[in-house]
C-alpha positions as CSV (number, residue, x, y, z in Angstrom):
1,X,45.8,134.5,80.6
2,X,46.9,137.8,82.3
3,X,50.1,137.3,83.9
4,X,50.8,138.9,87.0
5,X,54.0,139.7,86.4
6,X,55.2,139.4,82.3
7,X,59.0,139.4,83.6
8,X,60.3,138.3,80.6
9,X,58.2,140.5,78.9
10,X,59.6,143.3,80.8
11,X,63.3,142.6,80.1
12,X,62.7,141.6,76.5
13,X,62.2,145.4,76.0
14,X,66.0,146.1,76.8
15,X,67.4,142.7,76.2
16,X,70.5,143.6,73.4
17,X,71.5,146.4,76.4
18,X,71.9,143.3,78.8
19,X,73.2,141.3,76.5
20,X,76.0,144.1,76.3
21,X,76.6,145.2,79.8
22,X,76.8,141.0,80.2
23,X,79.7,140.8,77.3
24,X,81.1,144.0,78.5
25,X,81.6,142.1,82.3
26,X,82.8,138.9,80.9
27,X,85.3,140.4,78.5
28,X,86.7,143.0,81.2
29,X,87.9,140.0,83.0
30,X,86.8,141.3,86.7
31,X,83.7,140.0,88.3
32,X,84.0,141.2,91.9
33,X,84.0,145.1,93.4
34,X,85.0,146.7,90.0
35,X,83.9,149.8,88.1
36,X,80.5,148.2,87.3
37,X,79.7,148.0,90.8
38,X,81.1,151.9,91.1
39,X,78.9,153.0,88.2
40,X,76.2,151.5,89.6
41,X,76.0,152.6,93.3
42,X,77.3,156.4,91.8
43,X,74.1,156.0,89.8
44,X,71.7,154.9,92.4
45,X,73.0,157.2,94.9
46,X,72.4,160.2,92.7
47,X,68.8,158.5,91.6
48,X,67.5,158.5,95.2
49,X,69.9,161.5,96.0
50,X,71.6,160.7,98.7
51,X,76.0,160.5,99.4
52,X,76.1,157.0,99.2
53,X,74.9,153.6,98.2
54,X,76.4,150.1,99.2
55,X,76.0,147.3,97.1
56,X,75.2,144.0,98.6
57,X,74.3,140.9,98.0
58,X,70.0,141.2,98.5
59,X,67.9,143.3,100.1
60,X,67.5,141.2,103.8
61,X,71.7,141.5,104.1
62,X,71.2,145.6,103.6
63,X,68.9,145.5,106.6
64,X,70.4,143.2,108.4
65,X,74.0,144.7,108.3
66,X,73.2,148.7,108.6
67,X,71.6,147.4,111.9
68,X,74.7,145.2,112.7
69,X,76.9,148.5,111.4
70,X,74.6,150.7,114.0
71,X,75.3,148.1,116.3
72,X,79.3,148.3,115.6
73,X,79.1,152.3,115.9
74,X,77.6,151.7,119.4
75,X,74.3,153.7,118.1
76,X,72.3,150.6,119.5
77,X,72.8,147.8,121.6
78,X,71.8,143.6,121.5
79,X,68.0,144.0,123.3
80,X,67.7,147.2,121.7
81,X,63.6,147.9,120.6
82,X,62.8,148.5,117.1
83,X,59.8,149.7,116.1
84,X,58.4,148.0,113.0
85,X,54.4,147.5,110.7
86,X,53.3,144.5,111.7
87,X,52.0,143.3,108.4
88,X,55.1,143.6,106.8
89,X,57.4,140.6,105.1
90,X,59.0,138.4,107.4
91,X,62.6,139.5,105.8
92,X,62.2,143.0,107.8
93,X,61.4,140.8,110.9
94,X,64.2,138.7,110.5
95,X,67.0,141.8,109.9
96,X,66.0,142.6,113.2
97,X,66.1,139.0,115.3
98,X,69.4,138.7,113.4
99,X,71.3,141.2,115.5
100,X,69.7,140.2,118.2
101,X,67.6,143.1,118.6
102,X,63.8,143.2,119.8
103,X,61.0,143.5,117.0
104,X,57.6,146.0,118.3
105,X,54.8,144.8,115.9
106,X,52.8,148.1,115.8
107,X,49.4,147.8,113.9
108,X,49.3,149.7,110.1
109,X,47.0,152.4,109.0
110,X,44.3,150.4,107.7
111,X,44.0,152.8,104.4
112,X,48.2,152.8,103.5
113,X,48.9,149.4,104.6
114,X,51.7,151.9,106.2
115,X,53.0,152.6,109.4
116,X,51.3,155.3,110.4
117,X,52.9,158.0,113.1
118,X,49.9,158.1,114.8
119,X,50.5,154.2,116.3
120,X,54.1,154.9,117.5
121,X,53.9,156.7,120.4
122,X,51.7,153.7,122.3
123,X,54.2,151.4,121.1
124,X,57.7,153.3,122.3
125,X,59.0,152.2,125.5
126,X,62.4,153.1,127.0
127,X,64.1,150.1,124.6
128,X,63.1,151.8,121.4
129,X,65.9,152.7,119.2
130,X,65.2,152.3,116.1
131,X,61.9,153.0,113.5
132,X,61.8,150.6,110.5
133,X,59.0,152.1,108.3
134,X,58.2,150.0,105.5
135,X,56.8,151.3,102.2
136,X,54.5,148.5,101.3
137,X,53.5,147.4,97.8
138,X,55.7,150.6,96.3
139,X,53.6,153.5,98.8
140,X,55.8,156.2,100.7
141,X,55.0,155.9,104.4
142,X,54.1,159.1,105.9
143,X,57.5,159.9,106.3
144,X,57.9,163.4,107.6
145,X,55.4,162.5,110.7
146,X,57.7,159.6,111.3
147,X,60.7,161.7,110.9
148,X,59.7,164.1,113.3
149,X,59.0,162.1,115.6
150,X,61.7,159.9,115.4
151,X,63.6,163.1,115.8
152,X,62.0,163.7,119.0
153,X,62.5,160.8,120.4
154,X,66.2,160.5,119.6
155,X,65.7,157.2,117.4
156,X,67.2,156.0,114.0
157,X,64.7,155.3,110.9
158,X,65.9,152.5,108.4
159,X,64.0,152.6,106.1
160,X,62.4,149.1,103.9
161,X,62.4,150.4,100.5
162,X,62.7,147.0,99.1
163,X,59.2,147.7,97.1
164,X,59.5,150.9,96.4
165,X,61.7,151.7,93.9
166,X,61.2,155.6,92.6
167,X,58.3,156.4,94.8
168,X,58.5,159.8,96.0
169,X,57.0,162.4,98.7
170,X,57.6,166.4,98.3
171,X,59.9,165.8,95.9
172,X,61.9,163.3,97.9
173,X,62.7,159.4,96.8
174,X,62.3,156.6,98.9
175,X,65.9,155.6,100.2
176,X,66.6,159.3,100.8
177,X,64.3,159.7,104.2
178,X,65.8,158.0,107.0
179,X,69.3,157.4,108.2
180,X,69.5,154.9,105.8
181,X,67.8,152.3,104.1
182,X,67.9,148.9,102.7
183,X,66.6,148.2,98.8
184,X,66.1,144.5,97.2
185,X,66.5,144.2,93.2
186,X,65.2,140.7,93.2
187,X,63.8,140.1,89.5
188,X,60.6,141.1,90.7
189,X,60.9,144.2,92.0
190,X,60.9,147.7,90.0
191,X,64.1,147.6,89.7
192,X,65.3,144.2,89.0
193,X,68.3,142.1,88.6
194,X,68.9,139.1,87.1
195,X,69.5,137.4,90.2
196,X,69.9,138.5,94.1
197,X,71.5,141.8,94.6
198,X,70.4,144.7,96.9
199,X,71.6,148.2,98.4
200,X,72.0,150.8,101.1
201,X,71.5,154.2,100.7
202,X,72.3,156.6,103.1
203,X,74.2,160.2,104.0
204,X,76.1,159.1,106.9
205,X,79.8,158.2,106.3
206,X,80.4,156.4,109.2
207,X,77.6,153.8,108.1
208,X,78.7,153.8,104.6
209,X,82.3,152.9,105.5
210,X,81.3,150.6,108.1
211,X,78.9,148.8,105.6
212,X,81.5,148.4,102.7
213,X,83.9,146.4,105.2
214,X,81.1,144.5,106.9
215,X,80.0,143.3,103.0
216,X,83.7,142.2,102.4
217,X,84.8,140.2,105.3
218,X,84.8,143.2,107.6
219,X,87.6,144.1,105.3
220,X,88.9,147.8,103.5
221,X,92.3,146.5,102.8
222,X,92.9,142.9,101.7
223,X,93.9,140.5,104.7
224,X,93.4,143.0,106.8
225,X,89.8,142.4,108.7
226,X,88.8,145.0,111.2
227,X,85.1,143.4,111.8
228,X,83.4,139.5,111.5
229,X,82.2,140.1,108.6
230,X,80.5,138.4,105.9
231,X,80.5,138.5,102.2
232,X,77.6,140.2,100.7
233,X,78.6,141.7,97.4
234,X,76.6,143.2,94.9
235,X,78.7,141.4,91.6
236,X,79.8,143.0,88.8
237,X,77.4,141.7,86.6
238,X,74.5,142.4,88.2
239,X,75.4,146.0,88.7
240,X,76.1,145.9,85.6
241,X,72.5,144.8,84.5
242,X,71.1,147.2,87.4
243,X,72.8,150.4,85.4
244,X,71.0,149.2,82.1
245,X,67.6,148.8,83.8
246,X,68.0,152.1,86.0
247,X,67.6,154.6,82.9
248,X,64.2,153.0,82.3
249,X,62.7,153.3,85.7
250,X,61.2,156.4,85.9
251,X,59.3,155.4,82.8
252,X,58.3,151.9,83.9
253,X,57.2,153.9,87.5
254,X,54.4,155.9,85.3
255,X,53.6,153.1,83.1
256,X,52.9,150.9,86.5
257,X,51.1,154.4,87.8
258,X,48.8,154.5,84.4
259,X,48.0,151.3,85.0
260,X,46.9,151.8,88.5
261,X,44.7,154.7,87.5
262,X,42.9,152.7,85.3
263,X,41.9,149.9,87.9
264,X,41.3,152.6,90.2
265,X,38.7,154.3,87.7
266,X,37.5,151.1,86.4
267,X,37.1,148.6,88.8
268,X,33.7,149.2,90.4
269,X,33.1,146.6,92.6
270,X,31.5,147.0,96.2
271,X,33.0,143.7,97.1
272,X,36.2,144.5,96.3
273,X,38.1,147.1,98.0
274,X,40.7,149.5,96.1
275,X,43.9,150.5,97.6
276,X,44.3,154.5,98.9
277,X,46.8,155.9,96.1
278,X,48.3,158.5,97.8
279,X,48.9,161.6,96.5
280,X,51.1,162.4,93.0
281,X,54.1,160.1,93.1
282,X,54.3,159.0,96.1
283,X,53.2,155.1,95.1
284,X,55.5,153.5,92.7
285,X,52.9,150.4,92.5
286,X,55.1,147.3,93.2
287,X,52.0,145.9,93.8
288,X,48.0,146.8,93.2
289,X,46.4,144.9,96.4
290,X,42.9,144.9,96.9
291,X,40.9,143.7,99.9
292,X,38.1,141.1,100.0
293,X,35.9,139.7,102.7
294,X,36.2,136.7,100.3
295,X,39.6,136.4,99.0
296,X,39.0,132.7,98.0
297,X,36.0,132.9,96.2
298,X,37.1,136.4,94.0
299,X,40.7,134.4,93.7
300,X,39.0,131.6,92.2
301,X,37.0,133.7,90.2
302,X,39.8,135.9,88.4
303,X,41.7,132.9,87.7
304,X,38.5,131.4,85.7
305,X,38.6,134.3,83.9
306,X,42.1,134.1,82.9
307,X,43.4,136.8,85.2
308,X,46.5,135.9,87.5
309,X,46.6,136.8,90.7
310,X,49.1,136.7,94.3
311,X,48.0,137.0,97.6
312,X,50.9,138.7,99.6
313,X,51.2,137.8,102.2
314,X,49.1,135.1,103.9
315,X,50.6,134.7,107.2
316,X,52.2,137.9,109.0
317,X,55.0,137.4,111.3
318,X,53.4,136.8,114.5
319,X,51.7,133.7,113.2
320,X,54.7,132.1,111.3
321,X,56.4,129.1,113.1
322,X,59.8,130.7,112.9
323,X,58.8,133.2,115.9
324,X,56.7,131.4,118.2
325,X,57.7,134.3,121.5
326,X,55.5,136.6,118.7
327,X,52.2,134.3,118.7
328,X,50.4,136.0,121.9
329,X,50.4,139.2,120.4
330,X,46.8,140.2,119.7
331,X,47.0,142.4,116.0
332,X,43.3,142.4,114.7
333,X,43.8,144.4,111.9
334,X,47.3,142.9,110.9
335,X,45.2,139.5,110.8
336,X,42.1,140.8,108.9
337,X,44.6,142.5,106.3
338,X,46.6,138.9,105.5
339,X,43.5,137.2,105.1
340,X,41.8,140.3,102.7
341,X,44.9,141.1,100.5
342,X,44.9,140.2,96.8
343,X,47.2,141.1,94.4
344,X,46.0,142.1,90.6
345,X,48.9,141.6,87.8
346,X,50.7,144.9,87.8
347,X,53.3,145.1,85.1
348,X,54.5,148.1,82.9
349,X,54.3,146.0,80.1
350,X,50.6,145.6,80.6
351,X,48.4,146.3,77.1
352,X,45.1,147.9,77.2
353,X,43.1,145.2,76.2
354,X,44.6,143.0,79.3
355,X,43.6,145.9,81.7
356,X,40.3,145.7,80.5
357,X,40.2,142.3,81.0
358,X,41.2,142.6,84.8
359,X,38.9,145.2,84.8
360,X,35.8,143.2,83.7
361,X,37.2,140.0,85.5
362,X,36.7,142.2,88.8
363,X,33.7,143.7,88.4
364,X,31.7,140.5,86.9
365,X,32.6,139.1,90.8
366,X,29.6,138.6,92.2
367,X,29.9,137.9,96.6
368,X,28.7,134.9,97.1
C-alpha cells in the first residue's frame, strides 16, 4: 500500500533531533512562553522574512485573532465584508463568523484552485474590508494582482497560508504578502508539529503586539489584562520541535516538488485531470489534487491497486449545516470542484518505485 501521507516515515528521518529538543524542554523546567518559543518565531519570522511571527495555539486561532486584533485597532468593524475562495476549508470561514464579520464566497480560478483577482471586483461592495486569499493545497495565489488591488480599494489581505509552508512568488514566501497571515503546523502540514500549534507573521507592530496580549489573556504584564483574551499559546515544546523540523523544509519543499514533477510527466490519463503547477517555486505541494468526472469509481480504483488516496474537501462551506444563511448561494464551479477533487499520496519521503506505482495505478483507470 502507498500511503498518503508516511508521517511517521517523515519524522523518523529526524527523530534523535526531537528526541533532544524534547529532553532539552523538559529538563529546562519551563514549558510556557520561554526561549524555545523565542527561537522559534525569531526563526520563522526570518524564514518567511518578515518583523514578526506570533506563536499560537493552531492555525484557525491565528486567523481568527489577527481579525479580532484588526477589530481591536478599529481597522474593521462587527458586519464588516471579507472577501474569501469559496472552496476553501471551513476553518478560514469560521475565523471570519467568529468575529462577527460577514464571509463573500467568490468563485476560484478553475486552473489554481486560487482566488483569482479577476473575481473580486464583482464581489466588493461598500462592506468589504478585508481579502483573505488562500493558498490552496501549498500554491501561491496570484498575489501581486490581489495586492494591488487590495491597495486600491483600501482593504486588508490576511493571508491563509496554513498549506503552504515555503511556497514562494518572485522571490517572496507565503506569509510575507499580505498584512499578515495565519499558518497551521498541524502534523500534517509541511511543516509539522507534534500536536496543534500555529502562527502569524506579519510587519505591522501594532498587530504583532496586539496579537501577543490577545494569545495570553489579553495580557503583556502578568495580572494585568488590557483585552478579553484568550489563551492560545504556541508551547515550548512544540516550538521547540518546529525549530528541529524548520532546517529541513526547504529540502522536504523540493523533494514534495520532485515528486510532483513526476506525476505531472507521468500520469497520462484523459480521465484524470492534473493540477496547473505554477511557475518555479511558487507550489510547495501540500497536496497533489486531481479532478475526475468520476471520483468514486478512480477512488475505488487506486485503492484496489494499493494506492491511498483523500478527497479534500467533499462539502464546501455553503453546503455544510453549520451555515445554513450560506445555502442559497449559487457557486457552480465551487460545487463541481468538491465533487472532482482527489488527493494522490504526496510525501517527501516517497521512493521511486511507489511513484511509479501511483503512476501506473492512474493511468491503468479506465472511465467507466
Amino acid at each position: 500500500m502507498v500511503k498518503f501521507l508516511d508521517l511517521q516515515g517523515v519524522n523518523a528521518q529526524y527523530r534523535q533531533a526531537l528526541i533532544d529538543a524534547c529532553t532539552e524542554v523538559i529538563d529546562s523546567g519551563w514549558y510556557i512562553m520561554g526561549e524555545k518559543l523565542k527561537q522559534f518565531e525569531t526563526q520563522f519570522a526570518s524564514y518567511c522574512g518578515v518583523k514578526h511571527c506570533i506563536g499560537v495555539a493552531n492555525g484557525l486561532d491565528a486567523l481568527t485573532l489577527t481579525l479580532r486584533a484588526w477589530k481591536l485597532l478599529g481597522r474593521i468593524a462587527e458586519g464588516d465584508e471579507v472577501l474569501v475562495p469559496a472552496n476553501t476549508y471551513i476553518a478560514t470561514i469560521l475565523a471570519i463568523t467568529e468575529n462577527k464579520l460577514v464571509p463573500v464566497l467568490v468563485e476560484p480560478d478553475e486552473g489554481s484552485f486560487n482566488l483569482g483577482a479577476h473575481n473580486l471586483a464583482q464581489a466588493l461592495t461598500p462592506r468589504t474590508r478585508v481579502i483573505m486569499p488562500v493558498h490552496l493545497y501549498g500554491r501561491l495565489a496570484e498575489m501581486p494582482a490581489i495586492n494591488a488591488f487590495a491597495a486600491e480599494h483600501g482593504l486588508l489581505v490576511l493571508e491563509d497560508s496554513a498549506q503552504s509552508h515555503g511556497a514562494e512568488l518572485d522571490g517572496r514566501r507565503a506569509g510575507a504578502w499580505g498584512d499578515a497571515s495565519g499558518f497551521s503546523f498541524y502534523p500534517g502540514k509541511n511543516l509539522g508539529a507534534l500536536g496543534d500549534a500555529g502562527a502569524v507573521t506579519t510587519n505591522d507592530d501594532a498587530l504583532a503586539d496586539t496579537l501577543k496580549s490577545l494569545r495570553n489573556y489579553g495580557s503583556h504584564v502578568k495580572y494585568m489584562n488590557m483585552y478579553q483574551g484568550v489563551n492560545s499559546r504556541l508551547d515550548e515544546l512544540q516550538a521547540a520541535l518546529l525549530s528541529v523540523k524548520l532546517a529541513y523544509l526547504d529540502n522536504e519543499t523540493r523533494l514534495r516538488q520532485q515528486v510532483a514533477q513526476q506525476y505531472l510527466a507521468g500520469i497520462d490519463n484523459p480521465a484524470i485531470q492534473l493540477p496547473d503547477p505554477g511557475v518555479v517555486g511558487q507550489h510547495a505541494w501540500h497536496l497533489f489534487v486531481v479532478r475526475s468526472e468520476c471520483r468514486e469509481q478512480l477512488q475505488q480504483h487506486l485503492a484496489q491497486q494499493g494506492v491511498q488516496t483523500l478527497v479534500h474537501y467533499p462539502i464546501p462551506p455553503h453546503r455544510q449545516q453549520a451555515y445554513p444563511q450560506l445555502a442559497e448561494l449559487s457557486l457552480p464551479l465551487t460545487e463541481r470542484l468538491h465533487k472532482q477533487v482527489l488527493s494522490l499520496p504526496m510525501d517527501p519521503t516517497l521512493t521511486v518505485a511507489s511513484i511509479q506505482h501511483v503512476i501506473d495505478a492512474c493511468n491503468s483507470f479506465s472511465r467507466p
